[in-house]
N, C-alpha and C positions, 0 to 999 in steps of 0.2 A: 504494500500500500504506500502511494507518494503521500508525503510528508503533507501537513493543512497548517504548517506554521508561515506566518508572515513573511518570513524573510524566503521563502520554499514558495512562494505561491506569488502571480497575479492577481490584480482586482480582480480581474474577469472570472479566474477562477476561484476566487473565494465567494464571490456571487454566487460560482455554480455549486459551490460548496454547499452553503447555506441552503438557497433553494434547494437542493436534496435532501436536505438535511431536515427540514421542514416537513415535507413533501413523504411523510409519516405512511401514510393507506395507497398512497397511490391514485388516490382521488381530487380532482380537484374543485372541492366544491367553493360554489358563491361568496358562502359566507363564512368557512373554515382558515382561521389563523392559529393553529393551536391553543397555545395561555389562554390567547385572547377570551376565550369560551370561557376559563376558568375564574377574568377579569386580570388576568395577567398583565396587562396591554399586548399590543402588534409583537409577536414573536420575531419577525424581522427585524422592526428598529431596536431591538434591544442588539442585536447580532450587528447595523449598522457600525460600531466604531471597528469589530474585524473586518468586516468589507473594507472600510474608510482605513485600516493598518494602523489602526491606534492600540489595538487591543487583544489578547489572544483569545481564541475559542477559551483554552482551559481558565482565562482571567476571570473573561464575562461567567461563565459557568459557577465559578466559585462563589462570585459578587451575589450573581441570582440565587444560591443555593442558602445563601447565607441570610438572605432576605435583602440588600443592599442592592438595586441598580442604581447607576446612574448614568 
């Protein structure tokens, strides 16, 4: 498996990261954004600053687990 760390990766491919990454059932419905159902907010913007290369999957991961996004 190639490497999902920042310095290992394109924008374009951390997008397509993400987007699969999301992309849970295989379905893509209307109004499915993960959390979001749970009141999470948008599962993507929270993923925003790894697309943007501010931040790693494992950072945000921690941050959300922990109860802190920002």
């Amino acid at each position: 498996m190639k490497s999902i760390l920042i310095k290992d990766t394109t924008r374009e491919e951390r997008i397509k990261i993400v987007a699969q990454s999301l992309n849970v059932c295989g379905q893509e419905c209307q109004f499915c954004n993960g959390c979001d159902t749970l009141g999470g907010g948008s599962v993507d913007a929270i993923y925003q600053p790894y697309i943007d290369g501010l931040k790693e999957i494992s950072e945000i991961n921690a941050e959300t687990r922990g109860g802190v996004v920002h």
